[in-house]
DOLUMLO-537094 format. One record per atom (N, C-alpha, C): residue number from 0; x, y, z. Coordinates in nm, 4 decimals, m for minus. Layout:
<rs>
R  seq        px        py        pz
R  NUM         X         Y         Z
...
</rs>
This chain:
<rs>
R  seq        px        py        pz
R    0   m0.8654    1.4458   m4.0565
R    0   m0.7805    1.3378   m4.0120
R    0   m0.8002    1.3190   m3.8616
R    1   m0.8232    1.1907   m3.8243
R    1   m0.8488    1.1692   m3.7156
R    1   m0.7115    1.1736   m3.6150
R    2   m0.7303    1.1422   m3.4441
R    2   m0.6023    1.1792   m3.3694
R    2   m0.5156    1.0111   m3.4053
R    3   m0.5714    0.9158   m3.4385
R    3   m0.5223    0.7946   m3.4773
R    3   m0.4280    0.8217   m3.5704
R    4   m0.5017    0.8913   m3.6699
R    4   m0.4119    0.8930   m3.8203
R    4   m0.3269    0.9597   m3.8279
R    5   m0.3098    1.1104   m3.7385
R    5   m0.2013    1.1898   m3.7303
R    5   m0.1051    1.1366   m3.6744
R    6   m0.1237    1.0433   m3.5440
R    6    0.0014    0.9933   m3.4908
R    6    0.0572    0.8633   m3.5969
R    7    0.0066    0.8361   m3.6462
R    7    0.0331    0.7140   m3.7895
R    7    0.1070    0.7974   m3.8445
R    8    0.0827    0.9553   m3.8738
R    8    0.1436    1.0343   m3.9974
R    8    0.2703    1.0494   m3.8721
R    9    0.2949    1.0938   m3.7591
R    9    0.3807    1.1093   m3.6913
R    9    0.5144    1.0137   m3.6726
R   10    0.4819    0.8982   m3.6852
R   10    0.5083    0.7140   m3.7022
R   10    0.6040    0.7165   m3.8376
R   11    0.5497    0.7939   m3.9192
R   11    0.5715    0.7461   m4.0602
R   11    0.6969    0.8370   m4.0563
R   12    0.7035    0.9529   m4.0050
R   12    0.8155    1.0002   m4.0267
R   12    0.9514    0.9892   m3.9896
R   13    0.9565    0.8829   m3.9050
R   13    1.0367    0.8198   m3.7920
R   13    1.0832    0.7019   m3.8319
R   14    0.9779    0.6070   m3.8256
R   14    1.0255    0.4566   m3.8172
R   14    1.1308    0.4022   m3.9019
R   15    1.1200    0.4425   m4.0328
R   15    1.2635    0.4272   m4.1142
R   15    1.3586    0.4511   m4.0811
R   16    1.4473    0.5685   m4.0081
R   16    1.5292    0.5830   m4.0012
R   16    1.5788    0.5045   m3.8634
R   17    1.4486    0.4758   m3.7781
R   17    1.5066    0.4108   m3.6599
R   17    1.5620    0.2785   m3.6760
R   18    1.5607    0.2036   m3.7739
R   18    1.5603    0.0783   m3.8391
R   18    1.7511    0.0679   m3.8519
R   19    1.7821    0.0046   m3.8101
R   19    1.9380   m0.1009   m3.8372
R   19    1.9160   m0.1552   m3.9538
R   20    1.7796   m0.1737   m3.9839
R   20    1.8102   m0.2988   m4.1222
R   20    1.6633   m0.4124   m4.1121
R   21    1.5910   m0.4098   m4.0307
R   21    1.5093   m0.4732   m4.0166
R   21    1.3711   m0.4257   m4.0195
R   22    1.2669   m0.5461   m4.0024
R   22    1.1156   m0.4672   m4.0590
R   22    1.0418   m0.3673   m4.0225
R   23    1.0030   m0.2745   m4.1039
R   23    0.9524   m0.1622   m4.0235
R   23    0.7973   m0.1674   m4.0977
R   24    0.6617   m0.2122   m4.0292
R   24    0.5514   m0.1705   m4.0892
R   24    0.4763   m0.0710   m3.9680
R   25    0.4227   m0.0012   m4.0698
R   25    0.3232    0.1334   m4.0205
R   25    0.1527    0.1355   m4.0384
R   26    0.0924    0.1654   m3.9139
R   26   m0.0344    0.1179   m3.8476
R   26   m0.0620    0.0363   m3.9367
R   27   m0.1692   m0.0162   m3.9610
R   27   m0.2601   m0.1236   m4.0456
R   27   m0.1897   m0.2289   m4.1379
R   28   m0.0590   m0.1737   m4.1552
R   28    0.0237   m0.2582   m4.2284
R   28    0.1236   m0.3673   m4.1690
R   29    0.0313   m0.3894   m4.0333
R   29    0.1801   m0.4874   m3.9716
R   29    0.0879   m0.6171   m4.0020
R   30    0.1521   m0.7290   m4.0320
R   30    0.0895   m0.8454   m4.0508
R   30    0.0590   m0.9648   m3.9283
R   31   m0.1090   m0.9866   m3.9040
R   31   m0.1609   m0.9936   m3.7506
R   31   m0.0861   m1.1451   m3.7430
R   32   m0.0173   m1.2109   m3.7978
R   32    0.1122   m1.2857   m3.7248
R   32    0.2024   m1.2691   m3.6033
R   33    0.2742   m1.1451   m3.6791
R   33    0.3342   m1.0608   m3.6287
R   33    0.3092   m0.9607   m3.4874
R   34    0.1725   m0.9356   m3.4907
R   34    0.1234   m0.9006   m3.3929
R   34    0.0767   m0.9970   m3.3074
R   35    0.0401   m1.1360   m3.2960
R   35    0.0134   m1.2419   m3.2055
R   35    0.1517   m1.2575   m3.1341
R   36    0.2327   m1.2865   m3.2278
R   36    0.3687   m1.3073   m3.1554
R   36    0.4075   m1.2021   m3.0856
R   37    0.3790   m1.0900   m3.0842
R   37    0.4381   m0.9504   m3.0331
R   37    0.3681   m0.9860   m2.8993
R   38    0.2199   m1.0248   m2.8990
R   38    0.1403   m1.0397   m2.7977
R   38    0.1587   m1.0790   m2.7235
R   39    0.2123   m1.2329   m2.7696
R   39    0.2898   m1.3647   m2.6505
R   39    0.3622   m1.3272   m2.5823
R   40    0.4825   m1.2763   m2.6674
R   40    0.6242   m1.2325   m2.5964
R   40    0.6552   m1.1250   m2.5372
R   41    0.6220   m0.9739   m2.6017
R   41    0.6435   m0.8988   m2.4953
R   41    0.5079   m0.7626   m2.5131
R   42    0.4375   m0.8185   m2.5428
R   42    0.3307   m0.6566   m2.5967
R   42    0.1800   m0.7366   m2.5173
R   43    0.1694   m0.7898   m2.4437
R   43    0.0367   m0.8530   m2.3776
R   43   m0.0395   m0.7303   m2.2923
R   44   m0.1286   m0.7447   m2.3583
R   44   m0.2514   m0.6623   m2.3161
R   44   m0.2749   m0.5072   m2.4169
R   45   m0.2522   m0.5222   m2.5439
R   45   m0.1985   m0.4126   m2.6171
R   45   m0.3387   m0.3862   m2.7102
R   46   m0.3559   m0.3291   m2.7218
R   46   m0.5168   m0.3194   m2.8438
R   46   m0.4614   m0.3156   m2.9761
R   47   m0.4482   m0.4115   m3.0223
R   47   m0.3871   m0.4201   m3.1620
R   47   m0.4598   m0.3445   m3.2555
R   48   m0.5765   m0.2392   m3.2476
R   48   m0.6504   m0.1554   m3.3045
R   48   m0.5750    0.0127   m3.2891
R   49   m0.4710   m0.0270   m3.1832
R   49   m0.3992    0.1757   m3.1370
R   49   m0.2510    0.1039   m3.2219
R   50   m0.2364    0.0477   m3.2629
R   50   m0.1217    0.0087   m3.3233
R   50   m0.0458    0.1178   m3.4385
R   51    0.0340    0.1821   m3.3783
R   51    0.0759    0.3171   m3.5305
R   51    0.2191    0.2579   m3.6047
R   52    0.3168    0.1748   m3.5099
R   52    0.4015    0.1526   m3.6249
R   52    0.4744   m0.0149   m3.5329
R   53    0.5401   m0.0384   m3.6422
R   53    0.6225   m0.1789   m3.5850
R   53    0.7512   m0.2038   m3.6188
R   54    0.8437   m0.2085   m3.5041
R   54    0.9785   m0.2701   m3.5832
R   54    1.0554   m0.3110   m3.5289
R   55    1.0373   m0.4381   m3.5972
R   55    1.0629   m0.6265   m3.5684
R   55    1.2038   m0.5988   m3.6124
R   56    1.2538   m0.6411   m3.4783
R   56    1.4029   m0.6836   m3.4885
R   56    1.4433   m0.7976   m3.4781
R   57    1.3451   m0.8758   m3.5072
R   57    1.4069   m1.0437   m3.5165
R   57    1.4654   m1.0766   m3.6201
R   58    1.5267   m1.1826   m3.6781
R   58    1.6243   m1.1846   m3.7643
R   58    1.5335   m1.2409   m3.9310
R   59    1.4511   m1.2818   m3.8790
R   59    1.3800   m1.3571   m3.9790
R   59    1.2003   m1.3169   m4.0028
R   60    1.1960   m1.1905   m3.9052
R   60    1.0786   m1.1387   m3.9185
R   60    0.9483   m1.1980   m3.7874
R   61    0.9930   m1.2623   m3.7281
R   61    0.8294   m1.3308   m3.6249
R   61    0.7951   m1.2320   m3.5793
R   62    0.8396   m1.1666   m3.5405
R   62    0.7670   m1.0179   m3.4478
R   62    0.7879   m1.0851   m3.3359
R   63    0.8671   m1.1467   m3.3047
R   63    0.8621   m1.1517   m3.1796
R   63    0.9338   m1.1178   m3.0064
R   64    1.0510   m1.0436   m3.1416
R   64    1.1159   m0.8885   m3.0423
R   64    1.0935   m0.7973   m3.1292
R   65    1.1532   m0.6643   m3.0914
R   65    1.0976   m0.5416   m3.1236
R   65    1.0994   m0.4131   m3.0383
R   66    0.9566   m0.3266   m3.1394
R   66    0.9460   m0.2278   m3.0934
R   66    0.8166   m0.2071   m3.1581
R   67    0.6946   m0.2025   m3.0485
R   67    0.5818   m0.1264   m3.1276
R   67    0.5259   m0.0425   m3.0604
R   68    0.4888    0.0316   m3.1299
R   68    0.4047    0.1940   m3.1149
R   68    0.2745    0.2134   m3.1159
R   69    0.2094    0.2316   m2.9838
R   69    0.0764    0.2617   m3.0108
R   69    0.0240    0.3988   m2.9912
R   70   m0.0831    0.4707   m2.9779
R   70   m0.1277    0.5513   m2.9639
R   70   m0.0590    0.6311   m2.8469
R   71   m0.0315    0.5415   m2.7550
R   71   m0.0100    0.6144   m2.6108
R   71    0.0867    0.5568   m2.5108
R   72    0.0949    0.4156   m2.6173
R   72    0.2779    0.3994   m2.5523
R   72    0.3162    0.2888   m2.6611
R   73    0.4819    0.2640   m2.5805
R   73    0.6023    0.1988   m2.6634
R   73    0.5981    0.0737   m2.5600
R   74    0.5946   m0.0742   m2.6596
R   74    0.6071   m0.1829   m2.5954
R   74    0.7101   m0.2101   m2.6727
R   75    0.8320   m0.2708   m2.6020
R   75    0.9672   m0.3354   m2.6650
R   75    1.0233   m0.4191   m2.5641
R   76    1.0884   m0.4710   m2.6305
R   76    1.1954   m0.6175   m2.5805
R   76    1.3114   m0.6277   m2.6307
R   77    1.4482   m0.6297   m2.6034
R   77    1.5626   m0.6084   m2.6045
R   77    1.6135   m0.7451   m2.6094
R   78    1.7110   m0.7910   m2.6912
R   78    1.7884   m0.9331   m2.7194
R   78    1.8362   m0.9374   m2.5434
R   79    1.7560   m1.0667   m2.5035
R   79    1.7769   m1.1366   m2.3503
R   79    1.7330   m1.0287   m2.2585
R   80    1.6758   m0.9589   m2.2572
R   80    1.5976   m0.8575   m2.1778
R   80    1.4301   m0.8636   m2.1421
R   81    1.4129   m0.8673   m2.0398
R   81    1.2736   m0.8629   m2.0139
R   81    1.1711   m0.7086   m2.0824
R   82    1.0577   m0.7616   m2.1257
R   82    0.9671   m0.7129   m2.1975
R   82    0.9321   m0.5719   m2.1298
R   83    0.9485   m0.4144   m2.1906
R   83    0.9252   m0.3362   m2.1235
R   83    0.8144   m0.2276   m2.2142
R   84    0.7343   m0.1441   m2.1377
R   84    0.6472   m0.0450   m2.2242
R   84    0.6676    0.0729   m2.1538
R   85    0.5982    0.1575   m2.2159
R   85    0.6405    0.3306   m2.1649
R   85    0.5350    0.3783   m2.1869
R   86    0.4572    0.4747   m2.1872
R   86    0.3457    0.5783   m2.1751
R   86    0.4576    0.7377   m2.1947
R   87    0.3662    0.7743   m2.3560
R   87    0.4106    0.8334   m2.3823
R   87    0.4262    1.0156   m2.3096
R   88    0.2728    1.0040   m2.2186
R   88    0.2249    1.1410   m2.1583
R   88    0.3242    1.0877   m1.9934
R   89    0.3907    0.9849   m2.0021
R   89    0.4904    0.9754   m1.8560
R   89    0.6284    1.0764   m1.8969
R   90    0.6729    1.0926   m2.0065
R   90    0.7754    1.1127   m2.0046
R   90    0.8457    1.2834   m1.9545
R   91    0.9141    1.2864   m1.8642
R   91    0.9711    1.4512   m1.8520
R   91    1.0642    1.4973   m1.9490
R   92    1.1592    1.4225   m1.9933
R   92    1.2965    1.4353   m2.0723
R   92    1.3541    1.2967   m2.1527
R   93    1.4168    1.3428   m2.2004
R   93    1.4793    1.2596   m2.3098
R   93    1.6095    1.3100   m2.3003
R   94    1.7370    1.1863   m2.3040
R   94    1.8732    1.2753   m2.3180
R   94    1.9261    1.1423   m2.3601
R   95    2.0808    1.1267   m2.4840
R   95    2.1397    1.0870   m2.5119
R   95    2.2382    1.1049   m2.4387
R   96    2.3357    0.9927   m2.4138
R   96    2.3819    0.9944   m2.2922
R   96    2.5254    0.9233   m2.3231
R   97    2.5501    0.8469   m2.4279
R   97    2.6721    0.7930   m2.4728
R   97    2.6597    0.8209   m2.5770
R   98    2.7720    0.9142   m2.6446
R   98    2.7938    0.9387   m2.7704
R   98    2.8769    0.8173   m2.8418
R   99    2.8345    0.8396   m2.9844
R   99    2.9183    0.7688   m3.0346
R   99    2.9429    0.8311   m3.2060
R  100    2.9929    0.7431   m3.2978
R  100    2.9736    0.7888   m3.4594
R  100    2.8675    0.6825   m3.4586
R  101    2.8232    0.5724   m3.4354
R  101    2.7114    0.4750   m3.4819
R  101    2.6122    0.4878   m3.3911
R  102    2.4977    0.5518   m3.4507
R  102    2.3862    0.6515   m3.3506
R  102    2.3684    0.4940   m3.2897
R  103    2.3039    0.3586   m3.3645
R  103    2.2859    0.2553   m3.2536
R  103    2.3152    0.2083   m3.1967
R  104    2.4506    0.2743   m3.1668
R  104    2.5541    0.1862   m3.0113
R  104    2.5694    0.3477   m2.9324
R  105    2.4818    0.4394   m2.9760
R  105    2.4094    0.5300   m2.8192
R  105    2.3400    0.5238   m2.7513
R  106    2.3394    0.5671   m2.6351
R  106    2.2401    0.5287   m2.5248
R  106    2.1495    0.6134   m2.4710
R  107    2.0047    0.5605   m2.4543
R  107    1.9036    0.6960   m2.4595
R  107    1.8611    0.6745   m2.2861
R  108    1.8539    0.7764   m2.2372
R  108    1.7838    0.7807   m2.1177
R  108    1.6545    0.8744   m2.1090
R  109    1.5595    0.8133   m2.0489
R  109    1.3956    0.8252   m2.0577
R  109    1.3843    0.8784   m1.8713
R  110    1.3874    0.9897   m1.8837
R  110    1.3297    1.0015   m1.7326
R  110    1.1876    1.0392   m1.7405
R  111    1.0915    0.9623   m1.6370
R  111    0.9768    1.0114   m1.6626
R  111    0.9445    1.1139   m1.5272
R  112    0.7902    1.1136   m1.5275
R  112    0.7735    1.2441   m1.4250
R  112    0.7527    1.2043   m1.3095
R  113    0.7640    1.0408   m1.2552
R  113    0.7194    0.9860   m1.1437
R  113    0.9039    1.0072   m1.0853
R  114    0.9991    1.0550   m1.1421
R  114    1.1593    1.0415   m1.0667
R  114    1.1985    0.9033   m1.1727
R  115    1.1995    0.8359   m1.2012
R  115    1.2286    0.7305   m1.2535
R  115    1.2957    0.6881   m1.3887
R  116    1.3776    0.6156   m1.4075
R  116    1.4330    0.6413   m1.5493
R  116    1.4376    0.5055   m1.5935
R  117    1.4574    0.5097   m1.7678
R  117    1.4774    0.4017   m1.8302
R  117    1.5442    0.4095   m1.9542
R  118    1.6535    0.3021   m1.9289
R  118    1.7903    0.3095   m2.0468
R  118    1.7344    0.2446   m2.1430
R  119    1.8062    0.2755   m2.2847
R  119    1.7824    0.1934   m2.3910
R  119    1.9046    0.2071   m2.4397
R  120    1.9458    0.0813   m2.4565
R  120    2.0817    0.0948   m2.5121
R  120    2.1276   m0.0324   m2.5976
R  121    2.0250   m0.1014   m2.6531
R  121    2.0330   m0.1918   m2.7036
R  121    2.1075   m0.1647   m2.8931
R  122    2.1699   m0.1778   m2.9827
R  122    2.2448   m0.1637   m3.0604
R  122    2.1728   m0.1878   m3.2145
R  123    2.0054   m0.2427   m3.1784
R  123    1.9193   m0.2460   m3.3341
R  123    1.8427   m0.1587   m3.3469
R  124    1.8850   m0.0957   m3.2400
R  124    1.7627    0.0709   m3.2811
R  124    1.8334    0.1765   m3.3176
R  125    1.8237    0.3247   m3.4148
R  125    1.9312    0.4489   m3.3901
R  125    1.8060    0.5316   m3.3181
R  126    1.9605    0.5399   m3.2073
R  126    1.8578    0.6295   m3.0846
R  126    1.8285    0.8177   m3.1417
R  127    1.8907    0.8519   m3.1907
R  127    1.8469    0.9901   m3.2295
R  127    1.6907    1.0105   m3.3195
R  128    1.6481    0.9103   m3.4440
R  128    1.5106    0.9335   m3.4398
R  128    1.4094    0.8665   m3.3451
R  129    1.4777    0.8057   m3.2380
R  129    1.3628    0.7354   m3.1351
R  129    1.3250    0.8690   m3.0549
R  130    1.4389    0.8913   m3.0438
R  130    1.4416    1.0366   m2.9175
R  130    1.3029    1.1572   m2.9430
R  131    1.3608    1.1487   m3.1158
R  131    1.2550    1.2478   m3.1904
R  131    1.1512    1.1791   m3.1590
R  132    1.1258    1.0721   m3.1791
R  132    0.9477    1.0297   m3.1874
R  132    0.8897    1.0358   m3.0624
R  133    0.9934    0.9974   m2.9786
R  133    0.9136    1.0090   m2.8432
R  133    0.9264    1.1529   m2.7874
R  134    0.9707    1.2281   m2.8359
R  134    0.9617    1.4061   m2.8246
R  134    0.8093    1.4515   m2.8764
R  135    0.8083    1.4239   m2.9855
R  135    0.6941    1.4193   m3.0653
R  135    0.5895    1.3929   m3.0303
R  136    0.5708    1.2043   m2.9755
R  136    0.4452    1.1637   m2.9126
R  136    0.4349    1.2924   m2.7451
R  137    0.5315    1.2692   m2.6416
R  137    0.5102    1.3425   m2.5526
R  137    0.4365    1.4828   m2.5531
R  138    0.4774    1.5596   m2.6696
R  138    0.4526    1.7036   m2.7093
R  138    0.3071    1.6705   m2.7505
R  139    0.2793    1.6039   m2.8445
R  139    0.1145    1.5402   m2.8709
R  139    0.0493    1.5251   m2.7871
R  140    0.0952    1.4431   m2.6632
R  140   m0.0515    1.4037   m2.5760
R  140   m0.0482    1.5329   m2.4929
R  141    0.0662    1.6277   m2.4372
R  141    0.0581    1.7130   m2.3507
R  141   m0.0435    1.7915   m2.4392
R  142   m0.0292    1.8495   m2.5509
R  142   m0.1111    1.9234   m2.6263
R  142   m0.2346    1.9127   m2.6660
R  143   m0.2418    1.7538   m2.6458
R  143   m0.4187    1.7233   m2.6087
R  143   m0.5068    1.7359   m2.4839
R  144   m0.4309    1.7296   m2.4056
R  144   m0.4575    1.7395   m2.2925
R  144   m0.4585    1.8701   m2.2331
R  145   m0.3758    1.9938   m2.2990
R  145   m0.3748    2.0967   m2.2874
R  145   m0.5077    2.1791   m2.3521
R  146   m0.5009    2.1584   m2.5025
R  146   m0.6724    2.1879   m2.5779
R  146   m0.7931    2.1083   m2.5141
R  147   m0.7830    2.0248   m2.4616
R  147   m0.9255    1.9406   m2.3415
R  147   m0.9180    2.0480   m2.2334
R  148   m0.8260    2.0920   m2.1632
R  148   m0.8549    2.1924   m2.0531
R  148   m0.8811    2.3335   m2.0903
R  149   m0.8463    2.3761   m2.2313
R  149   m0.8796    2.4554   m2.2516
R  149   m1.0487    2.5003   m2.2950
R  150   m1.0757    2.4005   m2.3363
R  150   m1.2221    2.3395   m2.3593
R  150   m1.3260    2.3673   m2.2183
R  151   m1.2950    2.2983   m2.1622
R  151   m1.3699    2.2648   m2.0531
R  151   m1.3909    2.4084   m1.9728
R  152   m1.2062    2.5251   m1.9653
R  152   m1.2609    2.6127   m1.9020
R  152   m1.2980    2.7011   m1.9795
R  153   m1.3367    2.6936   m2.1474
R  153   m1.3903    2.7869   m2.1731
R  153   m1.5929    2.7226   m2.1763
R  154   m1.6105    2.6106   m2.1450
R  154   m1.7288    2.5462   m2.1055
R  154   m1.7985    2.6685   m1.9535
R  155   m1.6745    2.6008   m1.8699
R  155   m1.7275    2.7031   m1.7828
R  155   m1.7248    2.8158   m1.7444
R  156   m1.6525    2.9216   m1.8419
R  156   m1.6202    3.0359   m1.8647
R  156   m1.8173    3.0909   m1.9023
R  157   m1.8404    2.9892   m2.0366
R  157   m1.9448    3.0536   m2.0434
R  157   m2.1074    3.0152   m1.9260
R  158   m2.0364    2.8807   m1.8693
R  158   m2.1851    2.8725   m1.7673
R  158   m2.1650    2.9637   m1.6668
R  159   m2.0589    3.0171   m1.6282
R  159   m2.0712    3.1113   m1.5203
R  159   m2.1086    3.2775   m1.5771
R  160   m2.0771    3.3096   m1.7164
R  160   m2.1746    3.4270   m1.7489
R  160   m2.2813    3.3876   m1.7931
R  161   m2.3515    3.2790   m1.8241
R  161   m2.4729    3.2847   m1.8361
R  161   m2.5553    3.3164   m1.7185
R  162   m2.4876    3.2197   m1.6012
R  162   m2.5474    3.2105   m1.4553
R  162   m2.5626    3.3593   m1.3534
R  163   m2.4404    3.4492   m1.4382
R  163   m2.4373    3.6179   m1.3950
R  163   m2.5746    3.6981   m1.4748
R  164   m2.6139    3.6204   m1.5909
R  164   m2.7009    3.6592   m1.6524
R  164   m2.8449    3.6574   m1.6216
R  165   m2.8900    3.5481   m1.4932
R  165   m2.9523    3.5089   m1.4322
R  165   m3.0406    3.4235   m1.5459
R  166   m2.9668    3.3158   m1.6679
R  166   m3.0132    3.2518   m1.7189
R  166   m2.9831    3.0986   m1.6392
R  167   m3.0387    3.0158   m1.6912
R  167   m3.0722    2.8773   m1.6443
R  167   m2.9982    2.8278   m1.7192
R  168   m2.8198    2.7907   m1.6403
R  168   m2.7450    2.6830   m1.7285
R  168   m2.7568    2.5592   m1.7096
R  169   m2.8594    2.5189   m1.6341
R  169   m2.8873    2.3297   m1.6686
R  169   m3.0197    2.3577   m1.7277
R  170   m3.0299    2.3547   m1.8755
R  170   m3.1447    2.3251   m1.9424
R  170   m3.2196    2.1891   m1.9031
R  171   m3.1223    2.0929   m1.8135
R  171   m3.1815    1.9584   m1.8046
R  171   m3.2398    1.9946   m1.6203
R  172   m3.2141    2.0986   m1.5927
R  172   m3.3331    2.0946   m1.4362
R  172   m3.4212    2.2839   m1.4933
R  173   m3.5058    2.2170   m1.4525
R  173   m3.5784    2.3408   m1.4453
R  173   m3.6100    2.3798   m1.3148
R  174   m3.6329    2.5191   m1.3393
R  174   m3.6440    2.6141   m1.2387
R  174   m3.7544    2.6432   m1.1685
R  175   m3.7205    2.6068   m1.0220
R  175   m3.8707    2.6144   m0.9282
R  175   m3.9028    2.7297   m0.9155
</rs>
């Protein structure tokens, strides 16, 4: 399974419950209507190919508010709110911040690692599985990014005992 499809499988476990009542499709299944309009209004410049889940909170389906999920961030738009996205490897914390009994009239706060924060408190999302997903995505990219460095220094773990070995670790220069 590719890193696309796992975060699709990641998507899938979420998006339902984040739903008030309205459309929820998952990667490949959002209909490219839906995604033009997402485009116009608040998701411009988005690779509709990293697309893992969608959910259209318009009343009649256009996609043209929402919430969609890509690989590596969240583009959404809030009833009379300007169009906002997130990057999922920005985030430091996650905290619920107004309790309530109706998880979608709680309020999520997003601090990321630049000092900076961002409320969501809009009333068609339930913020407790958003919280999860974006726990989830965050924990994902750190962990990719963590196995890439681990990579690299075990890359040069071994060019520097080869180089103790007095072997030739650029096979691509040879030795005068």
């Amino acid at each position: 399974m590719g890193e696309h499809e796992e975060k699709i499988e990641i998507m899938r476990k979420y998006l339902t419950d984040m739903s008030t009542g309205f459309y929820c499709h998952i990667g490949g299944e959002v209909p490219s209507k839906k995604i033009n309009n997402a485009l116009k209004t608040f998701a411009q410049g988005m690779d509709s190919d990293t697309i893992i889940g969608f959910y259209d909170t318009t009343s009649f389906g256009s996609g043209k508010n929402g919430y969609i999920f890509t690989d590596d961030k969240m583009y959404y738009v809030e009833m009379f709110e300007k169009p906002k996205k997130l990057w999922y490897d920005d985030i430091k914390q996650i905290r619920m911040l107004k309790s309530s009994k109706k998880d979608s009239d709680r309020e999520l706060a997003i601090d990321f690692l630049d000092g900076s924060s961002l409320y969501i408190e809009g009333g068609l999302i339930k913020k407790t599985p958003l919280k999860n997903f974006l726990n989830e995505m965050k924990n994902f990219e750190a962990n990719k990014k963590a196995e890439k460095k681990k990579i690299e220094n075990e890359k040069k773990g071994q060019r520097v005992m080869t180089a103790e070995k007095g072997q030739n670790t650029r096979p691509d220069k040879k030795e005068e």
